[in-house]
C-alpha positions in Angstrom: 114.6 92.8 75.3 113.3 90.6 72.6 110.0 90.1 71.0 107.5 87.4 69.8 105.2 87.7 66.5 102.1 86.1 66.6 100.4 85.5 63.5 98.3 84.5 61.4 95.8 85.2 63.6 91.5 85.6 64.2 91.6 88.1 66.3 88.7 88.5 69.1 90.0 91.8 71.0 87.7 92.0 73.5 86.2 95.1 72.6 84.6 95.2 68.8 82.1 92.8 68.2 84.3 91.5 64.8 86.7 88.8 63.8 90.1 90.5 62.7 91.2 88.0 60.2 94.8 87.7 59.3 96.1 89.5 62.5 99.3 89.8 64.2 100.4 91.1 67.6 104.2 91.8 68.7 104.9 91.1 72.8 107.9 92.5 74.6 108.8 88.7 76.1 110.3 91.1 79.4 107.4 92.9 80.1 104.5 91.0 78.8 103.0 93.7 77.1 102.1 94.3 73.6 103.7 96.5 71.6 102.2 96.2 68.1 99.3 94.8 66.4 97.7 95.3 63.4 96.6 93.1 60.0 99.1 91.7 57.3 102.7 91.3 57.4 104.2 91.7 61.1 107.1 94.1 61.8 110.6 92.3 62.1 110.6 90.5 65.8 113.2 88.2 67.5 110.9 85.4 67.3 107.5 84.2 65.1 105.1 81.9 66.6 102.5 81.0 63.5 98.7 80.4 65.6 97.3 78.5 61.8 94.9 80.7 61.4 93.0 80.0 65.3 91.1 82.4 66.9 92.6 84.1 69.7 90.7 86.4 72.2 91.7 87.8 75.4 91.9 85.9 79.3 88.9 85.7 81.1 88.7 87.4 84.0 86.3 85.7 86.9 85.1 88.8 89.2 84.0 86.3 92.2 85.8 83.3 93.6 87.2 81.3 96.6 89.4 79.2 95.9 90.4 78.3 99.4 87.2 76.0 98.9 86.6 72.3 98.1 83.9 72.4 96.1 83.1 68.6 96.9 81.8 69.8 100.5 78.7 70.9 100.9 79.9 73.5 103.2 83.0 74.0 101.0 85.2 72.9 104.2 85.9 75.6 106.0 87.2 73.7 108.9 90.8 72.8 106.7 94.0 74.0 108.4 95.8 77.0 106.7 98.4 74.1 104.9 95.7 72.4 103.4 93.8 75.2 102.9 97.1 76.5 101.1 97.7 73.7 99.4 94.2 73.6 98.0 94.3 77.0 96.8 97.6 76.9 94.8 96.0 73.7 92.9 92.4 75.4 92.6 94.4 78.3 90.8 96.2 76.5 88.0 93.0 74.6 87.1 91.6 78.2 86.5 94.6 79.1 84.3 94.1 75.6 82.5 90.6 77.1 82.0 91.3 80.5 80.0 90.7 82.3 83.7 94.0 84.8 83.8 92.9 87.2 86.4 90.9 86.6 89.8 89.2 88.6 92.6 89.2 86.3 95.2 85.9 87.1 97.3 86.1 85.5 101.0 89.2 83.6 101.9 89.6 81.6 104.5 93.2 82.6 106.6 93.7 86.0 104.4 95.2 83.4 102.1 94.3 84.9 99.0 96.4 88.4 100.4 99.4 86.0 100.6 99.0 84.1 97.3 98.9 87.6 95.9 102.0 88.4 96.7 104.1 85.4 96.1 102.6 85.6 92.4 103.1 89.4 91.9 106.7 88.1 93.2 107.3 85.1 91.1 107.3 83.0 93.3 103.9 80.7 91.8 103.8 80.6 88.5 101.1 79.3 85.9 97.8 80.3 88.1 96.2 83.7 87.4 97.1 86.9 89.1 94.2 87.8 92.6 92.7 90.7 93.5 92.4 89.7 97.2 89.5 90.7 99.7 91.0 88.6 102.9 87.7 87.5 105.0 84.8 88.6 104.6 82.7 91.0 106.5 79.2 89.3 108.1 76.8 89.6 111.3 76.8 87.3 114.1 75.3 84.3 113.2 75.2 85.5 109.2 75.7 84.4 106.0 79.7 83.7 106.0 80.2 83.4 109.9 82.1 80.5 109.6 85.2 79.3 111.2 88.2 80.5 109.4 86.7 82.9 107.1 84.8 86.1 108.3 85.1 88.7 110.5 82.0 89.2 112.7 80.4 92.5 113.1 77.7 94.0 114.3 77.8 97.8 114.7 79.3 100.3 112.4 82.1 101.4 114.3 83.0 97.3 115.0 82.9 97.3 111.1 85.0 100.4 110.5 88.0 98.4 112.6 87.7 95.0 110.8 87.7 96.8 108.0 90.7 99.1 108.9 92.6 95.6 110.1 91.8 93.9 106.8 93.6 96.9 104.4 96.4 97.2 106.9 96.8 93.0 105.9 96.4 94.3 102.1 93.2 93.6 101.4 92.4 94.8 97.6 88.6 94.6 97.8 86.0 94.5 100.9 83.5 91.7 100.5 80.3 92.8 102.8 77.1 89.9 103.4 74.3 91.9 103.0 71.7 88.8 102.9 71.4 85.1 103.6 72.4 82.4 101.3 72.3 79.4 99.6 74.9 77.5 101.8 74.3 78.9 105.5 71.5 76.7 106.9 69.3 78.9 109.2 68.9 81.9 106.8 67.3 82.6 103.7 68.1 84.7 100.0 65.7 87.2 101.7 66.6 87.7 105.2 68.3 90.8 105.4 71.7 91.0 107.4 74.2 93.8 107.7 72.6 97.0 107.8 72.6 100.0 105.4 74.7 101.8 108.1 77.8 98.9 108.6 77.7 98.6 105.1 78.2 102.1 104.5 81.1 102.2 107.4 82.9 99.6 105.3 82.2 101.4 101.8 83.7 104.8 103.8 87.1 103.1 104.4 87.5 101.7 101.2 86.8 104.5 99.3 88.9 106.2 101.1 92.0 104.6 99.5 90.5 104.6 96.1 89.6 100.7 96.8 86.5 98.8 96.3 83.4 97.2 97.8 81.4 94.0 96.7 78.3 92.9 98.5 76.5 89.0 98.6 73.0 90.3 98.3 70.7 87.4 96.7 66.8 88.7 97.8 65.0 91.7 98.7 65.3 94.0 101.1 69.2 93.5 101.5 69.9 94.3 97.7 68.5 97.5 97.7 70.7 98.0 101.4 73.3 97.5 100.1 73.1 99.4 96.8 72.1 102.6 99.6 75.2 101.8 101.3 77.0 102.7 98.0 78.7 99.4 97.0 80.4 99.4 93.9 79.0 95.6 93.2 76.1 93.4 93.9 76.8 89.8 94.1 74.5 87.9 92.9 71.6 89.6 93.0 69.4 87.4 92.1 66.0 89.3 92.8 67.0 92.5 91.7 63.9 94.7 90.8 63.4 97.6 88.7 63.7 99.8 92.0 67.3 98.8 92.3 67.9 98.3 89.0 67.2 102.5 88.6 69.2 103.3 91.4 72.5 101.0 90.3 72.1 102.8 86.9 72.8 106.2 88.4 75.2 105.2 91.1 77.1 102.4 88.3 76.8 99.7 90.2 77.9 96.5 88.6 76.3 93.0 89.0 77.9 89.8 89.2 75.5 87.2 88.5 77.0 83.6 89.5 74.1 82.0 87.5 76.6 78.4 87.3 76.7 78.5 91.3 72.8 78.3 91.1 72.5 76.0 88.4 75.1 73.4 89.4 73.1 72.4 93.0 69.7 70.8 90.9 72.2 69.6 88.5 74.7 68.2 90.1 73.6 67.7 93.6 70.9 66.0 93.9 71.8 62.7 97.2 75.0 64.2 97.8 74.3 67.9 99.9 71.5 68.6 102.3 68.0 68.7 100.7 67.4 72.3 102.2 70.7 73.7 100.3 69.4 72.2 96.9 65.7 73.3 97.5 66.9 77.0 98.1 69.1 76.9 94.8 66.3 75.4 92.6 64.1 77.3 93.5 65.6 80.9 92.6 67.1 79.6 89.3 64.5 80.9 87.1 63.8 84.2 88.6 67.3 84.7 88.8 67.6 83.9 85.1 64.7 86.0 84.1 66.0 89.1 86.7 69.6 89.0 85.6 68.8 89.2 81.6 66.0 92.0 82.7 68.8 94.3 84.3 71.4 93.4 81.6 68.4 95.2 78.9 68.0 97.7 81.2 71.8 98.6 81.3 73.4 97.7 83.9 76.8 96.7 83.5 77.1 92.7 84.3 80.3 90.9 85.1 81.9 87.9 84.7 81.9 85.8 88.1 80.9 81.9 89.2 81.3 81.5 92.6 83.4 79.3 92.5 84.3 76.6 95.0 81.1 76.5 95.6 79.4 72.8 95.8 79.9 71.2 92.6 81.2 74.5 90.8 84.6 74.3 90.6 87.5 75.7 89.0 87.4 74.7 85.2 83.4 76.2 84.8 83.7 79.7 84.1 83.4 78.9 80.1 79.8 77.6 81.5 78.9 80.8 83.0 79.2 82.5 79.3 77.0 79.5 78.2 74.6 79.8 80.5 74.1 83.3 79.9 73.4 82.8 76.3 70.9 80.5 77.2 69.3 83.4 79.0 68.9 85.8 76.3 72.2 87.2 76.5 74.6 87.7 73.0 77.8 86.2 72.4 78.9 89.4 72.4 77.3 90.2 75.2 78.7 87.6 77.8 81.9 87.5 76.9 82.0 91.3 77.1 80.8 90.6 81.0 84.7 90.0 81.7 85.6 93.1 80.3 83.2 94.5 83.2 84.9 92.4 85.6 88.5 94.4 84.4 86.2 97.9 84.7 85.2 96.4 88.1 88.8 95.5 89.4 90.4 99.1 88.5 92.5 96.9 86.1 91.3 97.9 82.6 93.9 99.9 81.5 96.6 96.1 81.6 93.9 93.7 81.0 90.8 92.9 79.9 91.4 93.6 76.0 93.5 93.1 73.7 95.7 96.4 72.7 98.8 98.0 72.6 100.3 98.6 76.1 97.9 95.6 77.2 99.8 92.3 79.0 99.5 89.7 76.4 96.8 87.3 78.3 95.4 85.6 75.6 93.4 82.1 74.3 94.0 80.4 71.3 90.8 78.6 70.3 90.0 76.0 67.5 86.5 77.6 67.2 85.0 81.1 66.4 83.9 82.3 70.2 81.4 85.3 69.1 80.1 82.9 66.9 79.8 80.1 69.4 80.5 81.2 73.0 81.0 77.4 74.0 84.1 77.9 71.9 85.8 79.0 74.6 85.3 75.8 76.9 87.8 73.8 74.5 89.6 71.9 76.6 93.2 72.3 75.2 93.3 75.2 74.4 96.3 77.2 74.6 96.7 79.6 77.3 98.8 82.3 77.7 100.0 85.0 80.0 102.1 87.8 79.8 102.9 86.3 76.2 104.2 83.3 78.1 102.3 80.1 76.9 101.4 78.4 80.4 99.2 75.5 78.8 
């Protein structure tokens, strides 16, 4: 097989907080996968590509997504037959790529597309979008948060859960999304209503576990964030009251948190004449708690993730660079939020391929004009190379 040198490079590798100046990393062009790295003069390769000096850091990775969604609808547009809902997916993915987004856990899809599109790219068969982790549909009540046509399964005992659960891993579901509250976008519910209960969740979290597979719950308000953290999920989405109560029980259980702060903040800024006035009114009005709750947990320990939401209204598929900004804005580090998408690889069960950059790593990587742990809105440059598998894809 041959191999690429890339120097002259700023390295950002994810993990130390430091610039690597003067870098080089050597990429097996048939596997993807680095095989050297290191500072100086670059062992012999079949092929140099100079980077001028340009800071390159690693692929994001965005934890919580659907992009079976139009994020032009205020209701996302559920109602889209599977082609279009197909077709809408495939072009929601490149625009991630084009984004610095090389790995996805798709959370909710409408027609178990994302189980599909999963496959195809693992086979080669769409190229130049990022790689899924796919959940299928997601798991609600009657009448809940996510009961919608095309895109949940509803249930509401534990036993009805434990068999939607089994059907959606026999499809090859990666990841079991559970609605443990109300939401933002589902009209006759709220951030705090509780839905699913501690036992359904807990039926769904038994079968996943089972084969060594994961759980994420929507949980936005109080009581149904600390539900579903008793159920034993391995995430909280969103979580956007979280309290110290929860916040102690997630530390000893390692619960991560995936924040979606730009789903929140794009309704009161982009919204406004153009979705319902109720769906606006319950995003502005949790944005600064949810600010000041996230960056509380985050000092407290727990581990936070990169994820946006998106497809969500008016958050859509290029924003995950906003999500770092916003989290600066916040109180969080450079450091600190783009470490969040190394959490999302810890998250995924993917950390030992992606994530960082390091030998026996697939070469996912950004080339940026701009210092990024200087400047975090570095990484929203908007031609910036991308690369995956040490294939340059924009």
């Amino acid at each position: 097989m041959t191999k690429t040198a890339y120097t002259n490079v700023n390295l950002y590798d994810g993990e130390q907080e430091a610039i690597k100046a003067n870098s080089y990393m050597v990429v097996d062009d048939g596997t993807g996968k680095i095989t050297a790295m290191g500072t100086g003069q670059a062992p012999a390769a079949d092929q140099t590509v100079d980077l001028a000096n340009k800071y390159v850091m690693p692929g994001l990775i965005n934890c919580h997504t659907h992009t079976v969604n139009d994020p032009s609808a205020a209701d996302g547009d559920p109602t889209a037959n599977v082609v279009e809902t197909t077709v809408r997916s495939v072009k929601n993915l490149h625009t991630f790529l084009q984004s610095g987004v090389t790995y996805i856990r798709e959370l909710g899809s409408n027609y178990d597309i994302d189980i599909t599109l999963s496959r195809l790219i693992a086979e080669g068969k769409i190229t130049k979008v990022p790689e899924i982790l796919p959940s299928g549909r997601a798991y609600s009540m009657t009448g809940g948060h996510g009961d919608t046509p095309n895109f949940g399964h509803a249930v509401d005992s534990p036993d009805e859960m434990r068999k939607a659960v089994r059907q959606g891993l026999k499809l090859g579901a990666k990841n079991i999304k559970v609605m443990a509250t109300g939401g933002v976008m589902t009209k006759n519910d709220f951030m705090n209503d509780p839905q699913l209960s501690v036992a359904e969740m807990h039926a769904a979290v038994e079968e996943a576990h089972h084969k060594g597979l994961t759980v994420a719950a929507h949980a936005e308000g109080n009581p149904g964030i600390m539900n579903a953290i008793k159920a034993g999920v391995d995430s909280i989405e969103h979580g956007f009251y979280v309290n110290d109560e929860e916040i102690d029980l997630m530390l000893e259980q390692g619960t991560y948190l995936t924040p979606t702060v730009v789903a929140d903040w794009a309704f009161p800024t982009y919204a406004e004449g153009k979705v319902p006035e109720w769906e606006i009114k319950k995003a502005a009005d949790a944005l600064d708690d949810l600010r000041k709750n996230i960056t509380h947990a985050k000092d407290r320990g727990v581990k936070i993730t990169l994820g946006t939401d998106a497809g969500t209204p008016f958050n859509d598929f290029s924003m995950t660079p906003v999500e770092l900004q916003l989290l600066v804005e916040q109180g969080f580090t450079n450091y600190e939020a783009l470490r969040t998408s190394v959490n999302s690889a810890k998250l995924l069960q993917i950390d030992d391929e992606y994530g960082t950059l390091a030998e026996g790593k697939y070469a996912d990587f950004l080339v940026l004009d701009e210092n990024p742990l200087a400047d975090v809105h570095a990484v929203a440059q908007a031609d910036k190379a991308v690369y995956k598998k040490g294939q340059r894809a924009y």
